[in-house]
Structures are given as C-alpha cells and as structure tokens.
Backbone bond lengths (Angstrom), bond angles and torsions (degrees), N, CA, C in turn:
res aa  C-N    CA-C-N  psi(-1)  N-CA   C-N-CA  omega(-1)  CA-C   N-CA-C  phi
1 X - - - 1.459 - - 1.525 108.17 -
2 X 1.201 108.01 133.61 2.162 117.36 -176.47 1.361 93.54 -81.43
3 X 1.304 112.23 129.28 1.715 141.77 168.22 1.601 94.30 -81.79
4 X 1.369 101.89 122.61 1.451 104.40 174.26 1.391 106.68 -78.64
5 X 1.500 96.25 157.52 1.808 112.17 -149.59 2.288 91.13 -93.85
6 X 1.302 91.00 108.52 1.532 84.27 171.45 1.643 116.46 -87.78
7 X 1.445 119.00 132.12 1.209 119.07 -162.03 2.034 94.64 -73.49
8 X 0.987 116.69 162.19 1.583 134.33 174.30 1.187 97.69 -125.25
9 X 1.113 149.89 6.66 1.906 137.11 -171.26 2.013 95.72 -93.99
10 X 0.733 102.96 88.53 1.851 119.48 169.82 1.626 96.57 -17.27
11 X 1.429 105.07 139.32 1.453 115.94 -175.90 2.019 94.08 -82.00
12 X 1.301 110.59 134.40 1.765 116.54 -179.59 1.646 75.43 -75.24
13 X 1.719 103.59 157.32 1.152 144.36 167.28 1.645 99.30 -95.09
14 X 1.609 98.00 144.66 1.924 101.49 160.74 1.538 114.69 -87.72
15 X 1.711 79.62 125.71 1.710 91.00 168.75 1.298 127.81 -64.45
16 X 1.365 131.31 121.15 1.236 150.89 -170.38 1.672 108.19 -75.13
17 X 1.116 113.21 76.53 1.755 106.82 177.86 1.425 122.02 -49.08
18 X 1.648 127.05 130.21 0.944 130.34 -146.21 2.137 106.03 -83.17
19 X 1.320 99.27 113.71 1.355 83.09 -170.53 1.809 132.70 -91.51
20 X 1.001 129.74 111.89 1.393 164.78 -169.60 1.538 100.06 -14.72
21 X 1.102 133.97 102.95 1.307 134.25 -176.70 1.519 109.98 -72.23
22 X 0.786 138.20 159.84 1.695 137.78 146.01 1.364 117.51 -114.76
23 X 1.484 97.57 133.87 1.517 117.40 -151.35 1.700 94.01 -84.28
24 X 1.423 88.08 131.22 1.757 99.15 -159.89 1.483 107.64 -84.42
25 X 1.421 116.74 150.52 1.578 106.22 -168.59 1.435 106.98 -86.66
26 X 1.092 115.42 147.70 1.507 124.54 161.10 1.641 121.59 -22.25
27 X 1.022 108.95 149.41 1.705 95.88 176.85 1.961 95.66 -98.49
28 X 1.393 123.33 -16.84 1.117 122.88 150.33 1.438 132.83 -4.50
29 X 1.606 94.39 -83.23 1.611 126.01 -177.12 1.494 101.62 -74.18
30 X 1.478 117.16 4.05 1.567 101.72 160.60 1.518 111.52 -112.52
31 X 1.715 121.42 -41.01 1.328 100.96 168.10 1.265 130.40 -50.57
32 X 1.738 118.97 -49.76 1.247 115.73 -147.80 1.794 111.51 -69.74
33 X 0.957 109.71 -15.17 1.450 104.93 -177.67 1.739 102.81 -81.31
34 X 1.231 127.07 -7.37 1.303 134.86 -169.92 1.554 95.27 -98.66
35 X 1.042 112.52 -44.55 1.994 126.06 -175.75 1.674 109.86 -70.55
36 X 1.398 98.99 -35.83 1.724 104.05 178.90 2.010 100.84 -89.40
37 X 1.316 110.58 -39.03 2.028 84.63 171.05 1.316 111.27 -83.95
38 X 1.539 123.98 -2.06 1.491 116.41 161.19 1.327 115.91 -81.25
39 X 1.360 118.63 -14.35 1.542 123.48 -172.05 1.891 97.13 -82.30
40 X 1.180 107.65 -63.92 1.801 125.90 163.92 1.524 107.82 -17.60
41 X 1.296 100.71 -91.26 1.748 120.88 -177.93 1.919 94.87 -45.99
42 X 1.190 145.35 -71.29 0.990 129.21 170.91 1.543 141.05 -47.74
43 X 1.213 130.21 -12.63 1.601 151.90 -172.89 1.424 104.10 -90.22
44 X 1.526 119.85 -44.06 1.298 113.79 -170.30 1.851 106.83 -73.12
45 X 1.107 125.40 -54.49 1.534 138.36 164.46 1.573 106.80 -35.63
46 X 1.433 121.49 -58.55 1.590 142.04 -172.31 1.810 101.67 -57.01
47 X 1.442 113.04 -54.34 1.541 127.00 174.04 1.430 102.78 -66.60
48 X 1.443 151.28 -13.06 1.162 123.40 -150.14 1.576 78.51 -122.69
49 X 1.445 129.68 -21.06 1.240 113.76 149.85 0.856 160.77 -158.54
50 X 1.396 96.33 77.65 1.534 133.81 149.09 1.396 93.34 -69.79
51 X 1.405 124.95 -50.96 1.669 130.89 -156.90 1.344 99.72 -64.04
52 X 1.556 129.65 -30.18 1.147 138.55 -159.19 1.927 118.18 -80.89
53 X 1.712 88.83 -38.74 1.116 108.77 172.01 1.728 120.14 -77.54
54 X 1.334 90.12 -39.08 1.676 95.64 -165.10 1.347 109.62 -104.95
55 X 0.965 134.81 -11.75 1.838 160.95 -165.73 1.468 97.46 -58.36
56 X 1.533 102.17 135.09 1.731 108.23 170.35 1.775 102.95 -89.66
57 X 1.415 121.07 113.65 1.805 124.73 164.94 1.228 116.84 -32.02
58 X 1.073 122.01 133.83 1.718 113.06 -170.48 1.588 97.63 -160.22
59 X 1.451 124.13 130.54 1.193 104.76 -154.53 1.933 86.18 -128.83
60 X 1.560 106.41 145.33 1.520 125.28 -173.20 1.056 112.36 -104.56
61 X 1.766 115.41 128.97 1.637 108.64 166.75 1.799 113.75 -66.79
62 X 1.285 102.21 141.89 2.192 85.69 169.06 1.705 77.03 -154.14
63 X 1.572 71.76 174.31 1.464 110.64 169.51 1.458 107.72 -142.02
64 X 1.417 123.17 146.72 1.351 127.78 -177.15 1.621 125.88 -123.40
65 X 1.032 103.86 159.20 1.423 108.45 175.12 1.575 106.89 -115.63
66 X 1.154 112.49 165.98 1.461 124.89 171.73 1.801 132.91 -115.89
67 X 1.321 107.30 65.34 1.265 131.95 174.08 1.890 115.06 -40.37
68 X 1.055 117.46 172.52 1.563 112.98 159.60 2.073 98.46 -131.64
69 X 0.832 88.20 158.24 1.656 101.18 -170.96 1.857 94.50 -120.53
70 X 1.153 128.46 119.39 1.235 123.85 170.59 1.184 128.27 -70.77
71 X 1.776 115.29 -27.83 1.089 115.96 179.28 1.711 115.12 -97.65
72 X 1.230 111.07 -21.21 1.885 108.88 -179.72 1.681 83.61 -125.29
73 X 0.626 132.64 72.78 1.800 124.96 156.05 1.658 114.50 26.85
74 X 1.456 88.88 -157.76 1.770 96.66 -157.26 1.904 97.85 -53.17
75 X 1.613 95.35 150.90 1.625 95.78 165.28 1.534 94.04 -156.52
76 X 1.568 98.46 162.23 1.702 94.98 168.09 1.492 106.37 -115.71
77 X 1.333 121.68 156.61 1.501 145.51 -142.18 1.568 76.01 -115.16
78 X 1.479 112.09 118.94 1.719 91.55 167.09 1.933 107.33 -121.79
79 X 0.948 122.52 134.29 1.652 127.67 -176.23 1.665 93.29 -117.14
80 X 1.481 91.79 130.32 1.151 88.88 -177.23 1.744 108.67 -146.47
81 X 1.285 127.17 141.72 1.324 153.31 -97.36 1.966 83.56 -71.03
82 X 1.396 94.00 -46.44 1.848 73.78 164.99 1.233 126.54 -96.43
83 X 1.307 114.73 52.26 1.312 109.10 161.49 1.824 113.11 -113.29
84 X 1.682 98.10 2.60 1.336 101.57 157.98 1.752 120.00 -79.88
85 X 1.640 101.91 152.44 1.304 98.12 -172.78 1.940 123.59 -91.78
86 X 1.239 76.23 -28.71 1.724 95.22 154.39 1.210 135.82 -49.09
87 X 1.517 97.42 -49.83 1.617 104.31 174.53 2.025 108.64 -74.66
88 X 1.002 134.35 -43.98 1.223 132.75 117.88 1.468 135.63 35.18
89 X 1.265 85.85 -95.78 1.610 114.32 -178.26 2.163 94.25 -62.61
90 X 1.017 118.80 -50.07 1.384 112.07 -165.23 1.547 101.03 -85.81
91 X 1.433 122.17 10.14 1.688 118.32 170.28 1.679 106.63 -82.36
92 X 1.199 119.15 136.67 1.725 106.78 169.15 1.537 119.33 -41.08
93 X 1.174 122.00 134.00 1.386 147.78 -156.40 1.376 122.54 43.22
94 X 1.350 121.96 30.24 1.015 148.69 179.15 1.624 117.85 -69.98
95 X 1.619 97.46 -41.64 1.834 100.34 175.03 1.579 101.16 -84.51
96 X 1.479 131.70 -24.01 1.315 110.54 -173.24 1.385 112.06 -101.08
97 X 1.866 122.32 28.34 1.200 108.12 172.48 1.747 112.26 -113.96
98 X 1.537 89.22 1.87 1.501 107.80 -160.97 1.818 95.77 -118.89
99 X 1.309 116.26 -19.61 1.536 120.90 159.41 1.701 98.52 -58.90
100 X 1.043 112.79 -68.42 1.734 128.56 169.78 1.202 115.16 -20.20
101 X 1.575 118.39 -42.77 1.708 117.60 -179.36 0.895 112.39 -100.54
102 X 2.030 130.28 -2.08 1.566 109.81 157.06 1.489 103.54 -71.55
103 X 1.698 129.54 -28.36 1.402 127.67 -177.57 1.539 109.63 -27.94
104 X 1.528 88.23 -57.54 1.618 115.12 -129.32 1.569 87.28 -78.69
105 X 2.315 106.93 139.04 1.058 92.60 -164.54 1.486 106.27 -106.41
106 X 1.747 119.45 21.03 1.195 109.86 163.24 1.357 116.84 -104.04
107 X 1.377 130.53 22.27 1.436 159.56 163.42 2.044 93.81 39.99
108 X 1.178 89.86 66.34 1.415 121.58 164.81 1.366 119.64 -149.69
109 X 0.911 132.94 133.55 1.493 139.56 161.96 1.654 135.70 -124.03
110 X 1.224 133.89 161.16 1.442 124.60 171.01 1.459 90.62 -105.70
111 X 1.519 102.33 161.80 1.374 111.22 165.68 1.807 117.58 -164.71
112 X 0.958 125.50 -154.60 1.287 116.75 159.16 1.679 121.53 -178.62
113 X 0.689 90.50 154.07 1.899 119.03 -171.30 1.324 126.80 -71.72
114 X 0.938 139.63 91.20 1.441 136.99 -161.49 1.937 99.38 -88.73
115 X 1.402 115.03 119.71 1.336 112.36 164.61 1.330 144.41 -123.65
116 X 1.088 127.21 162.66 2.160 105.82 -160.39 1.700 85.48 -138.06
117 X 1.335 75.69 131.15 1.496 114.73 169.33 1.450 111.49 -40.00
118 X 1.419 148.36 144.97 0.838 129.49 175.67 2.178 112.28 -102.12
119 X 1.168 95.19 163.32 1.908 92.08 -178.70 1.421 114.72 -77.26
120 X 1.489 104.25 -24.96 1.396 104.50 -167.79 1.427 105.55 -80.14
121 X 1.675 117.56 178.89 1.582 121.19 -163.76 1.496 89.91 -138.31
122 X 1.618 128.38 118.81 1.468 121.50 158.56 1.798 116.96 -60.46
123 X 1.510 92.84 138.24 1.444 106.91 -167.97 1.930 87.87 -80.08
124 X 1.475 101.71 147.87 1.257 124.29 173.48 1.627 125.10 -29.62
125 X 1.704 137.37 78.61 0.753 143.40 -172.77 1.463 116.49 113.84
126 X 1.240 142.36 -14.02 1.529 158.41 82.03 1.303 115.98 45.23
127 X 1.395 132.40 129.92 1.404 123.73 155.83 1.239 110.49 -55.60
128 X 1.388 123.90 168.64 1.456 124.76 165.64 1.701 108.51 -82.64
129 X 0.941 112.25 155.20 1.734 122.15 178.27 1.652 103.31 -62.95
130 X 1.096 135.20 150.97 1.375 122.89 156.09 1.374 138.20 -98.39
131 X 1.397 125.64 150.37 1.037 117.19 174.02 1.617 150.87 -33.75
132 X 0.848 172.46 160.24 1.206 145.25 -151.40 1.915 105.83 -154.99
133 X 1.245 112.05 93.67 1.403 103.17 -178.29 1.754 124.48 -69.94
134 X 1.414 101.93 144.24 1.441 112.18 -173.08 1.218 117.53 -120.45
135 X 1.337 123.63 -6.21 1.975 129.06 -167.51 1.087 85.33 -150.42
136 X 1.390 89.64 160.55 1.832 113.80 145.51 2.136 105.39 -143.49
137 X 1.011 98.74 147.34 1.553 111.10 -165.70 1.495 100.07 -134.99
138 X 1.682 116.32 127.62 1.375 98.08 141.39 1.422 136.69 -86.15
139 X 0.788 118.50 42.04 1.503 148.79 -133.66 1.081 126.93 -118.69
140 X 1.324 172.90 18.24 1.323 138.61 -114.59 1.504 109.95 -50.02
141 X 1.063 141.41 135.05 1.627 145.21 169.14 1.372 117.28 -77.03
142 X 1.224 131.06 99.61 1.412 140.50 -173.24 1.444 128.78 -65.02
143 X 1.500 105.00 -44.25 1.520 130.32 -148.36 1.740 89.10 -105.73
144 X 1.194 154.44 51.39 1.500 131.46 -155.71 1.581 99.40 -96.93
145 X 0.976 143.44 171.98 1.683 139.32 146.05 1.191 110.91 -68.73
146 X 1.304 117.33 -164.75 1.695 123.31 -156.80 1.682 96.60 -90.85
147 X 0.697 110.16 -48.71 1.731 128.14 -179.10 1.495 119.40 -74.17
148 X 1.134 117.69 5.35 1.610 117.48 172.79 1.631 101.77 -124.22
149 X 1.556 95.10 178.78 2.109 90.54 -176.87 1.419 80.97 -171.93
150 X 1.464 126.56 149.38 0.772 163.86 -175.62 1.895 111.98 -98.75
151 X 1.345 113.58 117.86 2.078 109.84 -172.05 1.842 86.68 -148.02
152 X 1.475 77.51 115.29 1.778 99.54 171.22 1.365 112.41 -74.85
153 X 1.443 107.81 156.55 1.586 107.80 -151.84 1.842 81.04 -155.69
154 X 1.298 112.98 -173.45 1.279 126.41 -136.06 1.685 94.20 -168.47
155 X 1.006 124.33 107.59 1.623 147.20 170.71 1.807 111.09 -86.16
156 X 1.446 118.89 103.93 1.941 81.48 177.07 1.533 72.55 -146.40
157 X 1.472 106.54 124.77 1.373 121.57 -151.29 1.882 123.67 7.64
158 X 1.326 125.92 -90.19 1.327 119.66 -161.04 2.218 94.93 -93.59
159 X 0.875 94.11 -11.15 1.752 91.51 -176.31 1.381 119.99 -121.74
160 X 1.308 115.73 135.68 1.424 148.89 -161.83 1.416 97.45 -96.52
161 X 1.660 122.56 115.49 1.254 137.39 149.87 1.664 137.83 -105.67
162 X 1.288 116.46 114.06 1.575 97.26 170.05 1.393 121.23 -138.69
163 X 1.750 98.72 58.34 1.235 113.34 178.42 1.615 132.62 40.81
164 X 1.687 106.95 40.87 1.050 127.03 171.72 1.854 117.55 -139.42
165 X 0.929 83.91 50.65 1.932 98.30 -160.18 1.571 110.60 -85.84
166 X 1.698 92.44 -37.19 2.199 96.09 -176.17 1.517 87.24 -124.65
167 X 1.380 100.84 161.78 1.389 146.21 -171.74 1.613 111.06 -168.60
168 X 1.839 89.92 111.06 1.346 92.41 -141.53 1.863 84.01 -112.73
169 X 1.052 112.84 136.18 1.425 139.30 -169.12 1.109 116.55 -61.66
170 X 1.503 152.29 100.53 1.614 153.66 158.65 1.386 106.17 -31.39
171 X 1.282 119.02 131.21 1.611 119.79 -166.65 1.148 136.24 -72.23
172 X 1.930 106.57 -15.61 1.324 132.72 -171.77 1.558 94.57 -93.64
173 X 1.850 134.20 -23.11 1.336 138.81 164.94 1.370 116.28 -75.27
174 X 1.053 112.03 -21.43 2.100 116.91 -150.77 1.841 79.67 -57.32
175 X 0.810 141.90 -57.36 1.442 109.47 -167.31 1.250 146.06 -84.10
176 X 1.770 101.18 -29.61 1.322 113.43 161.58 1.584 113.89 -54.97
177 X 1.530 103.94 -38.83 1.654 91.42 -178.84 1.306 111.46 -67.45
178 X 1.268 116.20 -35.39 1.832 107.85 -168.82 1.388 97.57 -68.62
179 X 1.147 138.52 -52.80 1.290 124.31 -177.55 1.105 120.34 -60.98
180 X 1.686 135.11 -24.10 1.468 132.25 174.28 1.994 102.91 -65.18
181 X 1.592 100.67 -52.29 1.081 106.95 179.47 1.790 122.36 -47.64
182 X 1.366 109.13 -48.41 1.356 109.71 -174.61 1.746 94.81 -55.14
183 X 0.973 105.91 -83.17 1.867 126.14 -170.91 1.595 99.09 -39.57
184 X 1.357 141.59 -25.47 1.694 130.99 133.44 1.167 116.28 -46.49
185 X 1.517 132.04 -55.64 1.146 99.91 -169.25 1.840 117.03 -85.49
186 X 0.902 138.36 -15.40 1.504 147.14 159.17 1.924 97.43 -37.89
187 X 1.455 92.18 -57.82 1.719 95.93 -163.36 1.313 122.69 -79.65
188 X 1.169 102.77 -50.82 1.675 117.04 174.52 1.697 118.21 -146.17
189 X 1.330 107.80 87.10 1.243 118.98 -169.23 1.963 116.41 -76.53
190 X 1.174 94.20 -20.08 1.762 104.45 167.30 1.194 105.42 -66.08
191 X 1.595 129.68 -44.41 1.788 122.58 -177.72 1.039 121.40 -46.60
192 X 1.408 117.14 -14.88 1.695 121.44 -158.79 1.618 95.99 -87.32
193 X 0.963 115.91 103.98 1.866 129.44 167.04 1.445 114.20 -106.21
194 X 1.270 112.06 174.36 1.082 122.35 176.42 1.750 99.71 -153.44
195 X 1.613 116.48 119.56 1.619 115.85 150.80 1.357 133.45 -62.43
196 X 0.908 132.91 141.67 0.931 125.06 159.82 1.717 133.46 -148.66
197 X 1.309 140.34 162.86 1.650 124.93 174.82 0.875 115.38 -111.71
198 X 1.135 121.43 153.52 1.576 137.65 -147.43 1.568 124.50 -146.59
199 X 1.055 98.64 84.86 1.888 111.09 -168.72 1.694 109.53 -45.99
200 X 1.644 94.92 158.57 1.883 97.72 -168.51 2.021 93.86 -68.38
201 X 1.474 121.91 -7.37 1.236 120.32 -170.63 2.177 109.38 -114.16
202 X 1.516 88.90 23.96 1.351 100.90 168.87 1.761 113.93 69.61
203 X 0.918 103.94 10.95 1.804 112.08 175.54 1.590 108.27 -77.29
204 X 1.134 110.95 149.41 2.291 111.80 -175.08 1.463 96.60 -125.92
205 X 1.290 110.71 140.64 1.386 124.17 146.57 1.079 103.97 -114.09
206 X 2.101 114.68 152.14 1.537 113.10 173.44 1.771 90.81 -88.02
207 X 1.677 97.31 147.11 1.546 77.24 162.08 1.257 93.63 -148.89
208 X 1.794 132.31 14.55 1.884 114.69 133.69 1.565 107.10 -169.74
209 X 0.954 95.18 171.63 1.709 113.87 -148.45 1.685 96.40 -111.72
210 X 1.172 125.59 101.75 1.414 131.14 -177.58 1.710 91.42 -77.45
211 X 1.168 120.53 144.53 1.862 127.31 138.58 1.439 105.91 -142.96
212 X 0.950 105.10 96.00 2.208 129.82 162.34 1.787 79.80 83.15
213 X 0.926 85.00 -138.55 1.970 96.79 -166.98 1.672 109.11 -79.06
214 X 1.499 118.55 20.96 1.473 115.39 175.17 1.528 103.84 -124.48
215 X 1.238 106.45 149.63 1.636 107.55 -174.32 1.521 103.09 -139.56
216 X 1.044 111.04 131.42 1.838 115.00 173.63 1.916 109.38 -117.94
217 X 1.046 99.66 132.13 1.693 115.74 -179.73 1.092 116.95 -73.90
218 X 1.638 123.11 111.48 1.557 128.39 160.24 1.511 111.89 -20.01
C-alpha cells in the first residue's frame, strides 16, 4: 500500500507591506504662532505702560465732535490742531515730508512732530496751556532741547493720525460730559485740551481730557 507523500517545503507567510508613516509635525510649528499673537496682543498694553509711567506730559489743543460708536457707546472724536495738514505743511520741513506722501505709493507715511513746551504755568484749577508745535521730521529727531519732544503721527493721504482720536465716555458721565462739552465749545473752545504721555521714542498715551476747568481720565 503507497504512504502518501507528505510535502516538507514550509508553508510562505504573507508579506506585510510596509505602511507609509507621515512625518509628524513639530510641536514647534504649533506653539510658536500661538507665542508670537500672545507676544503681539500683550506688547501693545506692556508699551502703553511703560509710556504711562515714564512718559513726558504734553498737553494738545482739540476740538471734538460727537460720534456714536455701536459697539462701546458714546465717545468723542477729538482732532486736534495738528492733526490739520495745513497747519503742518507751513511748520519747517513740513512741505518736504508731505511732498514725500504724494511720492509715496502706498499713500501712507510715518512722520513726526516736533513740540515746545510752553513758558507759561496754568493757574490752580485751570486747563494746562498747550503745547505748541514747531517741526515736522520724517525723521526721528535725536538732538531736541529739554523743552521740546518729539510725537509720531501717521499721514494716510488727506488725514493725520496719532492714535489719540476717541475718548470714550464712562456711562454714568456720557451725559453730563456731552453737555459740559457742547456749552465749551460755544463758550470757550481753546479750553478743550487733551494730556497726554509721550515716550523718549515718540509713542502717546491719552491720559485726560480737559473741558474749561473740569478734566475726566482716559
């Protein structure tokens, strides 16, 4: 009788195809973009005071308007005497920084403001006198005397910015001020000042809003 023939040749195994990893991202490329808009969002607050602390007082003529803001309520719009471009243009170097922004073809510019201290002293309860501009530079100005300061400003075609424009109203004031404010400007429209500080690198914080002999704090 034939003995069936048992094979001995080893059964092959299935090959396992090697499967394709994907090369994992850095944990890098996920913080740092989180660390740099936390760095951002924190710097602007951090700079305004230092400015607050260390800032030379420097006080602005304005006049205001009375806007409504939909999202934070009443505020006043304040323009103030250099934020005309005219007045400007007739300060020394004034025509060649503003020749510069018809150049310029993103019709924006930096620039800055040269301002002098004034001699006079407000009498006790008094607005303060205001500053009185004498230059304009695109420049930063290095060399100034003790009594002048330098406040960067912002050209973007016909309007003058230097991030002191609203002064935005406490809610339990919003009316008394608008009404003090209106009846200032009718009566005495020079009282209307504005303080402000002014870093050794030309940066402003507002930090109060004169109308006639009353002043309310940013």
């Amino acid at each position: 009788m034939t003995q069936p023939t048992i094979s001995t040749t080893p059964e092959t195994e299935p090959q396992l195809q090697p499967q394709s990893s994907k090369p994992r991202i850095p944990q890098w490329r996920f913080w740092l973009p989180l660390l740099l808009q936390a760095f951002l969002i924190l710097a602007v607050p951090a700079r305004d005071a230092h400015t607050v602390m260390t800032g030379t007082p420097v006080v602005l003529q304005t006049a205001p308007v009375d806007p409504y803001d939909l999202l934070r309520g009443y505020y006043q719009t304040l323009s103030y005497e250099i934020s005309q471009r005219d007045v400007l243009e007739q300060l020394p170097g004034g025509q060649t920084v503003f020749n510069s922004l018809n150049r310029h073809s993103g019709n924006s510019l930096d620039f800055y403001v040269v301002l002098e201290q004034p001699s006079q002293v407000a009498n006790p309860g008094e607005p303060p006198p205001p500053w009185t501009p004498v230059a304009v530079s695109s420049d930063f100005p290095d060399d100034l005397p003790a009594n002048q300061i330098a406040l960067r400003g912002q050209a973007r075609n016909w309007q003058i910015l230097y991030g002191l424009e609203r002064y935005y109203m406490p809610e339990d004031q919003r009316h008394d001020i608008n009404n003090h404010i209106r009846q200032i400007q009718m009566d005495e429209p020079e009282s209307f000042v504005v303080q402000v500080k002014v870093s050794d690198r030309a940066h402003a914080v507002p930090i109060r809003l004169w109308v006639g002999d009353e002043n309310y704090e940013f």
